[in-house]
Legacy VTK file of the C-alpha trace (Angstrom):
# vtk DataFile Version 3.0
C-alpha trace
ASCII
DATASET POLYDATA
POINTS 181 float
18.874 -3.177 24.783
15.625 -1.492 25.497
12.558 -2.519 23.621
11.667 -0.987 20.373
8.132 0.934 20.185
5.224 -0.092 18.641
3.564 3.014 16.760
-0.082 1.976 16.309
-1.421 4.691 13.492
-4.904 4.917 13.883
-7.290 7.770 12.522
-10.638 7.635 10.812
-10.606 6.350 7.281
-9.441 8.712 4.727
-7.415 10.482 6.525
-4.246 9.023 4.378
-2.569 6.475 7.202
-0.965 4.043 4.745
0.331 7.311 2.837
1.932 8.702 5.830
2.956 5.379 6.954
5.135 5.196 3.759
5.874 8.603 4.235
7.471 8.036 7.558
9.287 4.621 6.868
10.789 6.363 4.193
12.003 9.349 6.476
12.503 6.859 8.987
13.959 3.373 6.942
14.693 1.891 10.287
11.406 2.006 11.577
9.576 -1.658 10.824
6.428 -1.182 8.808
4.120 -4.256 10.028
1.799 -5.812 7.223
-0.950 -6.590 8.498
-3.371 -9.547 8.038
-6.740 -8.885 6.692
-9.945 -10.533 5.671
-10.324 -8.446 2.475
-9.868 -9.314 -1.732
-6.136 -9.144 -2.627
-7.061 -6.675 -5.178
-8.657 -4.517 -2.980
-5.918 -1.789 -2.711
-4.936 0.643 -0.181
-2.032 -0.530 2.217
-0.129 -3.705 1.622
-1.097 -6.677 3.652
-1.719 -9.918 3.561
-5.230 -11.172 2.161
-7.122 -14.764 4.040
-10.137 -15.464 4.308
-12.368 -15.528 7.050
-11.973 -19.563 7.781
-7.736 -18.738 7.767
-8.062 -15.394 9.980
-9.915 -17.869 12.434
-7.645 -21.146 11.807
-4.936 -18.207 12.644
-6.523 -16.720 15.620
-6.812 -20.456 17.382
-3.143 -21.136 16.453
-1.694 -17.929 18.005
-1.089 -16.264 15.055
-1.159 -12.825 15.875
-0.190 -10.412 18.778
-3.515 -8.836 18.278
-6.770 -8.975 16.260
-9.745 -7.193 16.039
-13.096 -7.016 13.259
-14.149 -3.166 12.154
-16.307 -2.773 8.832
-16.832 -5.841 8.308
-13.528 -7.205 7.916
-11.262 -9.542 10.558
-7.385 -7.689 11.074
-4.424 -9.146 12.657
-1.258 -8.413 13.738
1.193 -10.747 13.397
3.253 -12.620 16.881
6.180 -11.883 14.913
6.389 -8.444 15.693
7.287 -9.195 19.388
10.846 -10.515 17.249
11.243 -6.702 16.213
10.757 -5.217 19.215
12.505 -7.292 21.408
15.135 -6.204 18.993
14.942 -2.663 19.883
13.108 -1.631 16.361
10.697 0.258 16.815
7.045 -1.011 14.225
4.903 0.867 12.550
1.169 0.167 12.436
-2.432 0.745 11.163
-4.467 0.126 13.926
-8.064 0.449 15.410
-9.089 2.306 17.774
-11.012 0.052 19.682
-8.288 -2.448 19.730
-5.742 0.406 21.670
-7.057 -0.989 25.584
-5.849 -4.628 24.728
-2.434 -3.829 22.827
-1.774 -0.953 25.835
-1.553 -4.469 28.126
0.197 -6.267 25.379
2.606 -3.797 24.258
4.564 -2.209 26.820
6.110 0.430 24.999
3.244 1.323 22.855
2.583 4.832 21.290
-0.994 6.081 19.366
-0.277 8.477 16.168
-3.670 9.449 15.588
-3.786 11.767 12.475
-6.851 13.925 12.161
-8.211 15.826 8.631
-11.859 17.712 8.346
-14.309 15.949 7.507
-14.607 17.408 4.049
-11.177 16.281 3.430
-12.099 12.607 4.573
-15.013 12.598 2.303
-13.132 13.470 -0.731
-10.716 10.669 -0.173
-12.643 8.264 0.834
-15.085 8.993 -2.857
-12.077 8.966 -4.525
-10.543 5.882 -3.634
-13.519 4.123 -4.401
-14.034 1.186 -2.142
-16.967 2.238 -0.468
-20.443 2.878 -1.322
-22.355 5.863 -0.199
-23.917 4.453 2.492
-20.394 2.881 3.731
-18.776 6.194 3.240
-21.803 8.050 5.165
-20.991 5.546 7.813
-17.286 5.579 8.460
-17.841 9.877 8.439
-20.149 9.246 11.458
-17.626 7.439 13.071
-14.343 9.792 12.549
-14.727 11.731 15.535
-14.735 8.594 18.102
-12.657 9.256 21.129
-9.475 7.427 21.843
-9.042 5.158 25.463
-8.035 7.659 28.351
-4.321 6.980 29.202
-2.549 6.008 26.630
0.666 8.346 24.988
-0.988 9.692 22.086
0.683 12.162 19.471
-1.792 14.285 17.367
-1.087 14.803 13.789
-3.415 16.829 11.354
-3.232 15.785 7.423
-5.342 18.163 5.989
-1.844 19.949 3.957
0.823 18.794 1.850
1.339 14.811 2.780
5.231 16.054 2.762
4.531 18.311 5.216
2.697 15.583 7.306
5.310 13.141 6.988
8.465 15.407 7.932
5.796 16.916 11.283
5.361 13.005 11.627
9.362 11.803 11.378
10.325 14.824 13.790
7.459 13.758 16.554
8.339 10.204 16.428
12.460 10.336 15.666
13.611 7.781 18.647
15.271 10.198 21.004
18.524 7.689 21.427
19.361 9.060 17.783
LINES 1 182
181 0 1 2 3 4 5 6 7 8 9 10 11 12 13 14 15 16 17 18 19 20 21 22 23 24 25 26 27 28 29 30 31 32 33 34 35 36 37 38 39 40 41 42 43 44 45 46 47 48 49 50 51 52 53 54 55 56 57 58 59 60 61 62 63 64 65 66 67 68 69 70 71 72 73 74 75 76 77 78 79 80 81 82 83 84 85 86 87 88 89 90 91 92 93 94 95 96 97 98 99 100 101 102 103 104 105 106 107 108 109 110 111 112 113 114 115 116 117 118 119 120 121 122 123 124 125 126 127 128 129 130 131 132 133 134 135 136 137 138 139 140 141 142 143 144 145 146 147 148 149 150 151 152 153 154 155 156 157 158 159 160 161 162 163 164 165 166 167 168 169 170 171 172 173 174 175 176 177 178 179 180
């Protein structure tokens, strides 16, 4: 059985990855979505993960919790070791990743793919004031930082979500429908 893929979604914040991520498990129900682990209030919205704090992300990072981990704005992610047990099972995961975390999981994941979706920056800015977790400053921040490049040689598939998030999703499911099907 060959090795499912792992789909690590990663675009600047805004740009509507969790949405799309839905989007495509629901196009695609066979395609693992991985919940993340996250150093951030449980009522703090956006995708669904689960919420430690900063002493259990560490106790979790010494026990071998997670396949990966990485800090960005101010918050500690992880991965959980558990996805390996989906893979090796030949289905492929879904998930919202960080850029600057692609080097390490390219040597951890064999069969790893980048969906990096893209929107203009006045798009991004919208969403971002309208979801509300930021302040100005924050947003003014993460803007700055939406047009970092991505690690040279890794598979990446481009995806604009500036339209219809239908219309994103279905562009999405075609690019990344597992060719065995």
């Amino acid at each position: 059985m060959t090795q499912g893929r792992l789909i690590a979604v990663v675009g600047p914040s805004g740009v509507g990855k969790d949405s799309v991520m839905a989007g495509i498990h629901g196009a695609l129900p066979k395609v693992h979505l991985v919940r993340r682990v996250i150093t951030r209030a449980r009522d703090a919205g956006g995708e669904d993960y689960d919420a430690v704090s900063v002493a259990e992300f560490q106790a979790m990072v010494r026990s071998g919790s997670f396949a990966v981990h990485w800090q960005a704005h101010g918050l500690c992610y992880g991965v959980p070791i558990k996805v390996h047990s989906e893979l090796k099972k030949g289905t492929d995961c879904l998930v919202n990743f960080s850029r600057k975390a692609l080097t390490e999981a390219a040597g951890i994941f064999p069969r790893l793919i980048v969906l990096n979706i893209t929107a203009k920056a006045e798009t991004l800015a919208l969403r971002l004031v309208a979801r509300g977790r930021e302040s100005d400053a924050n947003i003014s921040k993460r803007l700055a930082q939406a047009e970092k490049p991505l690690p040279e040689g890794l598979e990446v598939i481009e995806l604009s979500n500036d339209g219809l998030l239908e219309e994103t999703v279905a562009r999405a499911a075609t690019l990344l429908q597992p060719a065995s099907v």
